[in-house]
C-alpha positions, 0 to 999 in steps of 0.5 A: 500500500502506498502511503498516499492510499492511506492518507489521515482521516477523521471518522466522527459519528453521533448516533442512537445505535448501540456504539462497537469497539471493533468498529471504530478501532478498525476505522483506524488501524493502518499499516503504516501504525504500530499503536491504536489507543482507545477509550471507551466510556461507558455507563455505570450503575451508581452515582453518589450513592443513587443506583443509576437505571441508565444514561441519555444524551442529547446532543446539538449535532451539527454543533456537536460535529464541528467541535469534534472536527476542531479536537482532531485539528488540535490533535493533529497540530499537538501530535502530527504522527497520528494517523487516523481518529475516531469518535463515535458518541452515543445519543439517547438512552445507554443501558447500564455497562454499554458505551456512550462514547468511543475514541480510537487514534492510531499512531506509528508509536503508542505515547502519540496515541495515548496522549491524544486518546486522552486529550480528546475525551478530556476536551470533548467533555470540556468544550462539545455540546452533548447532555447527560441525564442520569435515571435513577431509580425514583428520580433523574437528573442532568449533569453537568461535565465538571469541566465544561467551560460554560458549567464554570462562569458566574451563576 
C-alpha cells in the first residue's frame, strides 16, 4: 500500500445505535501504525450513592460535529504522527455497562496515541455540546461535565 492510499482521516459519528469497539478501532488501524489507543466510556450503575437505571444524551449535532472536527485539528497540530481518529458518541438512552462514547487514534508509536486518546475525551467533555441525564431509580437528573467551560462562569 502506498502511503498516499492511506492518507489521515477523521471518522466522527453521533448516533442512537448501540456504539462497537471493533468498529471504530478498525476505522483506524493502518499499516503504516504500530499503536491504536482507545477509550471507551461507558455507563455505570451508581452515582453518589443513587443506583443509576441508565444514561441519555442529547446532543446539538451539527454543533456537536464541528467541535469534534476542531479536537482532531488540535490533535493533529499537538501530535502530527497520528494517523487516523475516531469518535463515535452515543445519543439517547445507554443501558447500564454499554458505551456512550468511543475514541480510537492510531499512531506509528503508542505515547502519540495515548496522549491524544486522552486529550480528546478530556476536551470533548470540556468544550462539545452533548447532555447527560442520569435515571435513577425514583428520580433523574442532568449533569453537568465538571469541566465544561460554560458549567464554570458566574451563576
Amino acid at each position: 500500500m502506498e502511503e498516499s492510499e492511506d492518507v489521515p482521516k477523521d471518522f466522527i459519528k453521533l448516533k442512537s445505535e448501540k456504539l462497537s469497539v471493533d468498529e471504530v478501532s478498525e476505522l483506524v488501524i493502518s499499516p503504516y501504525c504500530g499503536a491504536v489507543s482507545l477509550f471507551i466510556g461507558t455507563t455505570r450503575n451508581n452515582f453518589e450513592g443513587k443506583k443509576v437505571i441508565h444514561l441519555e444524551y442529547e446532543a446539538y449535532t451539527s454543533m456537536a460535529e464541528t467541535e469534534i472536527k476542531k479536537i482532531c485539528r488540535d490533535i493533529r497540530q499537538k501530535w502530527p504522527s497520528v494517523k487516523h481518529i475516531a469518535v463515535h458518541h452515543r445519543l439517547g438512552a445507554v443501558p447500564i455497562t454499554e458505551a456512550s462514547v468511543i475514541i480510537a487514534v492510531s499512531s506509528p508509536h503508542r505515547a502519540e496515541s495515548l496522549e491524544a486518546v486522552m486529550y480528546c475525551i478530556n476536551t470533548l467533555k470540556a468544550s462539545v455540546p452533548i447532555w447527560k441525564k442520569e435515571i435513577y431509580e425514583d428520580e433523574s437528573s442532568w449533569k453537568e461535565n465538571k469541566e465544561c467551560f460554560w458549567a464554570n462562569s458566574e451563576k
